[in-house]
C-alpha positions as CSV (number, residue, x, y, z in Angstrom):
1,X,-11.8,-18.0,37.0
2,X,-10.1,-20.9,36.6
3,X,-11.5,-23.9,34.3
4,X,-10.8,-27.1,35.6
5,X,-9.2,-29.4,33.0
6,X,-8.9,-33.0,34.6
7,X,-10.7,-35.4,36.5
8,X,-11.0,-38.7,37.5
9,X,-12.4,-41.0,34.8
10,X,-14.3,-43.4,37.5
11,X,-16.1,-39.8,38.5
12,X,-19.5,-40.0,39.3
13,X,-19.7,-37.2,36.9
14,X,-18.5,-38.8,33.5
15,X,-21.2,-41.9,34.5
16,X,-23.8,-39.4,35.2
17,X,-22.9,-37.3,32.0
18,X,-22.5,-41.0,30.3
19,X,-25.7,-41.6,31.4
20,X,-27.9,-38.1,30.4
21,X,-26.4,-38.7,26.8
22,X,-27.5,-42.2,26.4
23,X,-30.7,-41.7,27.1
24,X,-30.9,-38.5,24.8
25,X,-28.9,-37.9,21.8
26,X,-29.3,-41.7,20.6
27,X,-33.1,-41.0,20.3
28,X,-32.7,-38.2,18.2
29,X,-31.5,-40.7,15.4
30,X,-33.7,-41.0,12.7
31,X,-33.5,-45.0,12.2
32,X,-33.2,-46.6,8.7
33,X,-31.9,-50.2,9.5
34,X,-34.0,-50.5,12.4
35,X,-37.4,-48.7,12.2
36,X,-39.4,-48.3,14.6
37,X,-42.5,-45.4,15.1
38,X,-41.4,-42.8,17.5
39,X,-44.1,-42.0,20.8
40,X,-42.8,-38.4,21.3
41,X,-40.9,-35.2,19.0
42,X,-37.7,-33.6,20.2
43,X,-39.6,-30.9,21.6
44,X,-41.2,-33.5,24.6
45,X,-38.1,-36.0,24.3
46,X,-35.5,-32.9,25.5
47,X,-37.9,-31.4,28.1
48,X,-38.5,-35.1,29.9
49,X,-34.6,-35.6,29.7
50,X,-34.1,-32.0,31.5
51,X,-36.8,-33.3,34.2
52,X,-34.6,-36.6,34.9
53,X,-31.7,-34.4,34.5
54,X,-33.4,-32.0,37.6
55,X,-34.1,-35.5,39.6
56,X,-30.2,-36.6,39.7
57,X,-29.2,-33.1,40.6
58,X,-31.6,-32.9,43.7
59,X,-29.9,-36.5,44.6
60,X,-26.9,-34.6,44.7
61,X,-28.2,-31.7,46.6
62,X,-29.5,-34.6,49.6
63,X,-25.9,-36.3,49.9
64,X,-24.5,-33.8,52.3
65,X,-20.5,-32.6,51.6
66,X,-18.7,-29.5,52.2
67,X,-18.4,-28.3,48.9
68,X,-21.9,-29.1,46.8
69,X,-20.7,-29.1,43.3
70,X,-17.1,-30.9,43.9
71,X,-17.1,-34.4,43.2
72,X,-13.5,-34.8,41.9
73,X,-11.2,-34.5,45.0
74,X,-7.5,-33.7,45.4
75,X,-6.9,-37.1,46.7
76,X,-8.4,-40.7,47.5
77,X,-7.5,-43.2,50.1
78,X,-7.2,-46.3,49.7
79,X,-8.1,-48.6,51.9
80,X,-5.6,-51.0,53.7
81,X,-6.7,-54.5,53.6
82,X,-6.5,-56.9,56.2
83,X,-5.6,-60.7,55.1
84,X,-8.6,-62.1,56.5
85,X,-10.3,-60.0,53.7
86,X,-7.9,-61.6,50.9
87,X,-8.7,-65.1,52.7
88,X,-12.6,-64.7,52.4
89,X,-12.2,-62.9,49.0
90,X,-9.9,-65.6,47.5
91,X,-12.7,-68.4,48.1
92,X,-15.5,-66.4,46.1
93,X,-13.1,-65.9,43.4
94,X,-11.9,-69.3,43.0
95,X,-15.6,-70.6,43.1
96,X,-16.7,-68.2,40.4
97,X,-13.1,-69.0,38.5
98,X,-14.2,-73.1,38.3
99,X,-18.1,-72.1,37.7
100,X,-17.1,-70.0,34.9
101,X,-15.0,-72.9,33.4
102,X,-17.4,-75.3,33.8
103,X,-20.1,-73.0,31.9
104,X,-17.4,-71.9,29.3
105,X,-16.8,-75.9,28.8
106,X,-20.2,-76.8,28.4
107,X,-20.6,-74.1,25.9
108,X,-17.8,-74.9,23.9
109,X,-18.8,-78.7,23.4
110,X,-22.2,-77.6,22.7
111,X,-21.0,-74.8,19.8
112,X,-21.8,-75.4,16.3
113,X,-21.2,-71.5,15.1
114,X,-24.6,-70.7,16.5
115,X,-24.0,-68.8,19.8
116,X,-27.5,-69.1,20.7
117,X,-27.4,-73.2,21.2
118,X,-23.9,-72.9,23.4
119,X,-26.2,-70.2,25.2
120,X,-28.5,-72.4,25.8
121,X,-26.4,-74.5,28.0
122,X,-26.8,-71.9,30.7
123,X,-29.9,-73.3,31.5
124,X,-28.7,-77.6,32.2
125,X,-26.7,-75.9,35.5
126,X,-30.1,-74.5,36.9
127,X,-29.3,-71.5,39.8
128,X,-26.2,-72.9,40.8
129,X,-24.8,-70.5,37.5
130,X,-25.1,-68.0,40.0
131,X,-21.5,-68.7,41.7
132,X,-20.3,-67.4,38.6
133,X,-20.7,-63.9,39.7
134,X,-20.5,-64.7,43.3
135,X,-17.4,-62.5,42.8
136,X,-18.1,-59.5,41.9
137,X,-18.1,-57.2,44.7
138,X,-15.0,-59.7,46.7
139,X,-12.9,-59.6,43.8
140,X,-12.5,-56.0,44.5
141,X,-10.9,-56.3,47.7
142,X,-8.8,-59.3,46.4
143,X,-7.6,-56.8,43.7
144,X,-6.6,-54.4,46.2
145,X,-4.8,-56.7,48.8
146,X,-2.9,-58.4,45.8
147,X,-1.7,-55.0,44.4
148,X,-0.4,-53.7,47.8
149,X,1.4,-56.8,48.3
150,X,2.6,-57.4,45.1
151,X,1.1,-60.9,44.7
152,X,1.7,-62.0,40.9
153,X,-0.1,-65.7,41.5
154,X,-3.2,-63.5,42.2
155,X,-3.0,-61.7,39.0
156,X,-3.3,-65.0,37.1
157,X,-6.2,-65.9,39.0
158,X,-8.0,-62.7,38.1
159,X,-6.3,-63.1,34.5
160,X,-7.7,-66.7,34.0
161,X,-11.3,-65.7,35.1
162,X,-11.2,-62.5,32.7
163,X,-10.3,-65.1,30.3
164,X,-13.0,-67.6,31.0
165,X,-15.5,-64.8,31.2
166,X,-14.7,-63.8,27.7
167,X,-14.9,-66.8,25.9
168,X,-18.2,-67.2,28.1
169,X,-19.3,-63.3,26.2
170,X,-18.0,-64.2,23.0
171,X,-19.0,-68.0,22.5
172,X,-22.4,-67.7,24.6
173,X,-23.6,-64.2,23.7
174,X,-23.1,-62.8,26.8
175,X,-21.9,-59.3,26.9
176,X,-23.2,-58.3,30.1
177,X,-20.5,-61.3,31.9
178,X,-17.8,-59.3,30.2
179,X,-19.0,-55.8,31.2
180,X,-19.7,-56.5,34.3
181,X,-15.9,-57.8,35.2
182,X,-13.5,-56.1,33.2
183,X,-14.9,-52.2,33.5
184,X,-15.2,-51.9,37.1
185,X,-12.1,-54.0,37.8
186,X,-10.9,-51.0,35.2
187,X,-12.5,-48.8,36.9
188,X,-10.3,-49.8,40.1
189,X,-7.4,-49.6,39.1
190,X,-7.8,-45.9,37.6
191,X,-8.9,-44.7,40.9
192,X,-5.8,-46.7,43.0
193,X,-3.7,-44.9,40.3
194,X,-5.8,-41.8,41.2
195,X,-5.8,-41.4,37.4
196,X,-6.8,-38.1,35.8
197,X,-7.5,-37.3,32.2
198,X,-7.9,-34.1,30.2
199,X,-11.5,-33.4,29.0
200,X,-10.5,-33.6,25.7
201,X,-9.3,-37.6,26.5
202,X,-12.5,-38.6,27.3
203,X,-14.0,-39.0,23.6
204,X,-11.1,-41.5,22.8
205,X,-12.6,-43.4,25.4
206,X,-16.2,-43.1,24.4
207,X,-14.9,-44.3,20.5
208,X,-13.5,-47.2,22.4
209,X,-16.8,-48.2,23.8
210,X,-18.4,-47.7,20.4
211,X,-15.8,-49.6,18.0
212,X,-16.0,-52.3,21.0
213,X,-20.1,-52.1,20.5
214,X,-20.1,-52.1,16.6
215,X,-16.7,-55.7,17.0
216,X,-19.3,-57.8,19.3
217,X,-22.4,-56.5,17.3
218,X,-20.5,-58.0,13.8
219,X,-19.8,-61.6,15.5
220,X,-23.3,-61.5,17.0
221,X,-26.0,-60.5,15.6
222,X,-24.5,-59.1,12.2
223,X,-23.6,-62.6,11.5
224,X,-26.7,-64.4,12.9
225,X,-29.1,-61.8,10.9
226,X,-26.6,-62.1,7.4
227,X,-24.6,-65.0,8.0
228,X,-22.1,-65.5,5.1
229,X,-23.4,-63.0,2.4
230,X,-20.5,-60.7,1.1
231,X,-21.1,-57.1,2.1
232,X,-19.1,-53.8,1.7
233,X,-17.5,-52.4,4.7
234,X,-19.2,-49.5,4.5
235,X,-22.2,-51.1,4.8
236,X,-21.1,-53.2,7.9
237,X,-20.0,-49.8,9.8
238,X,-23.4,-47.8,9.1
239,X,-25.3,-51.3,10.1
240,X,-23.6,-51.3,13.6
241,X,-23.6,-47.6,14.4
242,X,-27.2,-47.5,13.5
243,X,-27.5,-50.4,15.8
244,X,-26.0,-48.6,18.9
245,X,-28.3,-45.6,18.4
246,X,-31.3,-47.4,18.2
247,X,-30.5,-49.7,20.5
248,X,-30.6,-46.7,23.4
249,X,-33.2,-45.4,20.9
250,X,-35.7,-48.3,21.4
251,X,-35.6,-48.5,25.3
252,X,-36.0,-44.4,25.7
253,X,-39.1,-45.0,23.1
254,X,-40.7,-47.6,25.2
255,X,-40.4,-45.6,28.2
256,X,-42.2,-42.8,25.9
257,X,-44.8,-45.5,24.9
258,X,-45.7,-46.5,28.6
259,X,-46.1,-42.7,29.3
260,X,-48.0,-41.9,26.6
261,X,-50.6,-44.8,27.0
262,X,-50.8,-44.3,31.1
263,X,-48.8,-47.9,31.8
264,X,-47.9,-47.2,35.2
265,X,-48.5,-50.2,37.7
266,X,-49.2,-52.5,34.9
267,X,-46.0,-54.7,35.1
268,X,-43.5,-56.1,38.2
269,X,-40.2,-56.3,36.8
270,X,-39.3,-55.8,40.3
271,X,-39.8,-59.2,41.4
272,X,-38.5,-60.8,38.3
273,X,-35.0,-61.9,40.4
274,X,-37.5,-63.7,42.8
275,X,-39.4,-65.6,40.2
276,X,-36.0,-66.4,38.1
277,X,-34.6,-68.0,41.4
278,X,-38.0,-69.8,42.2
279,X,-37.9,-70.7,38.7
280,X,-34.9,-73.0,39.2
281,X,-36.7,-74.4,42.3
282,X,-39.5,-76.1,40.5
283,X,-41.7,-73.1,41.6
284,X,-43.7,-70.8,38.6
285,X,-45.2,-67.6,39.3
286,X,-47.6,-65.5,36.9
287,X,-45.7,-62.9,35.4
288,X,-47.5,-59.6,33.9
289,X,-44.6,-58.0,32.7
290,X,-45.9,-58.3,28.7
291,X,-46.4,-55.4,26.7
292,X,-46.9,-55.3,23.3
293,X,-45.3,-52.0,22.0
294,X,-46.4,-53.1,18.3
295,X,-44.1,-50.5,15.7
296,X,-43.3,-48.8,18.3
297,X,-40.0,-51.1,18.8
298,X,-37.8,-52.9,17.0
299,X,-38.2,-56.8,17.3
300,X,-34.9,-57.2,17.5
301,X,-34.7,-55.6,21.1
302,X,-35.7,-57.2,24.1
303,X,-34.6,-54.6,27.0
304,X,-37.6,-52.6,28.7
305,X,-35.1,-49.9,29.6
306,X,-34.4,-48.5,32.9
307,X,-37.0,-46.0,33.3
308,X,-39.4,-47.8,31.7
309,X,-39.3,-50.6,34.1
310,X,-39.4,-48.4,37.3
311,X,-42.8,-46.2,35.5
312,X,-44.7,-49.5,34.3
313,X,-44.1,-51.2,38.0
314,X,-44.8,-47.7,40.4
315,X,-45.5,-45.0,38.5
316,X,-44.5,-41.2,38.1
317,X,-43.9,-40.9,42.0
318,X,-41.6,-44.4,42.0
319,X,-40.3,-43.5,39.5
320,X,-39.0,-39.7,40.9
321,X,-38.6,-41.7,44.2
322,X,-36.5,-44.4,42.8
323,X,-34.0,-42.0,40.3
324,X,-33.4,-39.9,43.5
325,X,-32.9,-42.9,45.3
326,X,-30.7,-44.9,43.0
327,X,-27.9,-41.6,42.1
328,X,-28.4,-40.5,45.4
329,X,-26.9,-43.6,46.5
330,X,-24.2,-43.3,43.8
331,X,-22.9,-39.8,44.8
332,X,-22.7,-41.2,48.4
333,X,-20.9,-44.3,47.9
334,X,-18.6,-42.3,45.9
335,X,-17.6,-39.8,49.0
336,X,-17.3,-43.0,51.2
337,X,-15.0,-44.0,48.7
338,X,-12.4,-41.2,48.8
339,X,-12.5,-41.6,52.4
340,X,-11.3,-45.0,52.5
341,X,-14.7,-46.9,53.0
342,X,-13.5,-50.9,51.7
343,X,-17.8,-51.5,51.3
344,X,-18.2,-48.2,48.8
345,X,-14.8,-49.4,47.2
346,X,-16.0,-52.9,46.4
347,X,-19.6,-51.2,45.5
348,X,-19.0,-48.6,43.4
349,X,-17.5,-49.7,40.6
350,X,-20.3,-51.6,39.5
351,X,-22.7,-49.0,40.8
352,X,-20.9,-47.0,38.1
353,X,-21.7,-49.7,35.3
354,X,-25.4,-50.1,36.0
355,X,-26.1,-45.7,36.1
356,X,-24.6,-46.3,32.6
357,X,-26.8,-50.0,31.8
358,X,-29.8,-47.5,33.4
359,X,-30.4,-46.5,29.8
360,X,-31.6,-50.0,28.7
361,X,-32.7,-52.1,31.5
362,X,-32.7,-51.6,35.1
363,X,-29.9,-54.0,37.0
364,X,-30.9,-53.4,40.3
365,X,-33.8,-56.0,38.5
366,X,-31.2,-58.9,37.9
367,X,-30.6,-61.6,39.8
368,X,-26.8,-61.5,38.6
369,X,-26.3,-58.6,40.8
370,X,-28.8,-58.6,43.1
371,X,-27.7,-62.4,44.5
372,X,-24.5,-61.5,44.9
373,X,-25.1,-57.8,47.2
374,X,-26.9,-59.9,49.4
375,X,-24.2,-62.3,49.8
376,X,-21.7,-60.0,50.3
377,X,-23.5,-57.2,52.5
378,X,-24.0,-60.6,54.9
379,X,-20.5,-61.8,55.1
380,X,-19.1,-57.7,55.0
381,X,-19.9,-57.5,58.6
382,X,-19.0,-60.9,59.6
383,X,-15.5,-60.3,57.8
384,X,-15.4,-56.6,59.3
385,X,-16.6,-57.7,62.7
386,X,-15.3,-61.1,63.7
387,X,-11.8,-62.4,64.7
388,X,-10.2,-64.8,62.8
389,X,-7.3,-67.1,64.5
């Protein structure tokens, strides 16, 4: 038998895999920096972790292909894109390109070494922020359009918002603007490269993602938590690798915690996106999405986690319901993708982000993703379907 020794890195399998760690080998860190009481031993932690584990394989057991267990095929099309798509695209992208400058200028005038008054900007532009990622899913098609026509003035667009974006993560504490840009346009172009690595590859790019973690952890919260004191390096390194583990740590604890004390239906994170937007319209709703977790958190750490979130608003059977849901949805767009589908190639890159962000928060929550799939599943068909002159 013949072991298989590459694969595409913007597999479904290496988010999936990506995902199954995050959510257990962080938790089996035994915290000294950041401690917080653990709900659950290794013993419960590793048989709930198969269970989720058993979930996503039954989602891929319901998305019906020829071969069950192949998810890394020969070849993938790419889809030809019409210039009525680049036309469309190019106007969501410049819109986010001069919202993002005007946030990133705000921010900057506003900056006094203390990310969390420039952050605080955010808030003076109300819901119009919200063109700022207005492009996510069109930029994908712009991407594609400018690489098979060779079109260098696009590239500077794109290169200009990647720019303003990370000023906007770096300056405004915003990780998430960053993350949610630069890895699925990566993502892209490894799959139009139809890139494959060895197995062995892959670790270099999870140390990437972890010396990346531990850089924006030192300007961030290192510095806001120790500011100028002089500290060894050794002491820098533990601090943010500690932080990374019980980062994932904390979430996966809180999911334990909600188990543990029967939390289900207590909370509706789901409609979170509709009272943030409402919000900005003058209009407050009640919110019951406050638990106390007491030492069983860090009070550093503000994300729910994924699962979490999904137990405390439906319960076990949402829960099961909504992991199926959510990867079976994943494998699918994935297959539409090989095939040539333009929606699962502007989808799925992100798609592949948030199984990853799964660990710490749920993003099909956030109305920074949410606000701009509706926009673009509306103007999809209209694109798809209508002439243009």
């Amino acid at each position: 038998m013949k072991i298989k020794t590459k694969f595409y890195l913007a597999s479904p399998l290496v988010a999936t895999v990506g995902y199954i760690l995050l959510i257990y080998v962080p938790y089996l860190y035994k915290p000294n920096f950041f401690p917080f009481l653990k709900v659950f031993d290794i013993y419960w932690h590793t048989l709930i972790c198969l269970f989720i584990t058993i979930l996503i394989i039954i989602a891929r057991i319901f998305v019906h292909y020829p071969k069950l267990l192949k998810l890394d095929p020969t070849y993938i099309i790419v889809p030809s894109i019409p210039k009525k798509w680049y036309q469309v695209s190019f106007c969501f992208v410049l819109m986010s390109l001069i919202m993002n400058a005007f946030i990133v200028f705000k921010g900057l005038n506003a900056y006094t070494g203390n990310v969390n008054i420039s952050k605080a900007t955010i808030k003076e532009f109300g819901g119009i922020n919200i063109i700022s990622q207005l492009c996510l899913f069109f930029i994908v098609p712009f991407i594609i359009y400018s690489f098979q026509k060779k079109l260098k003035s696009s590239v500077v667009v794109v290169g200009l918002l990647i720019l303003l974006v990370t000023l906007r993560s770096y300056f405004m504490a915003e990780r998430l603007a960053l993350i949610e840009l630069v890895l699925p346009l990566f993502l892209v172009y490894l799959i139009i490269q139809q890139k494959r690595i060895q197995i062995g590859k892959l670790f270099k790019y999870i140390a990437t993602f972890v010396i990346f973690f531990m850089i924006f952890e030192l300007s961030r919260q290192f510095k806001n938590q120790y500011g100028n004191e002089e500290l060894d390096l050794g002491y820098k390194i533990s601090w943010t690798l500690e932080r990374l583990f019980a980062y994932y740590g904390d979430t996966q604890n809180k999911f334990y915690y909600g188990l543990e004390n029967e939390l289900a239906y207590t909370t509706n994170h789901y409609s979170d996106w509709i009272a943030n937007v409402l919000e900005n319209l003058g209009i407050n709703l009640s919110s019951k999405n406050r638990i106390d977790y007491g030492e069983f958190r860090w009070r550093d750490f503000t994300n729910h986690g994924g699962l979490n979130m999904i137990y405390t608003d439906f319960g076990i059977l949402g829960l099961i319901i909504g992991l199926v849901t959510i990867f079976w949805s994943f494998f699918l767009l994935w297959f539409r993708l090989i095939n040539g589908n333009l929606f699962a190639w502007s989808v799925y890159p992100f798609f592949f982000i948030w199984i990853l962000e799964l660990a710490r928060y749920n993003p099909f929550y956030l109305t920074r993703f949410l606000v701009p799939l509706f926009v673009f599943m509306t103007v999809y068909p209209i694109v798809k379907y209508v002439r243009f002159k």
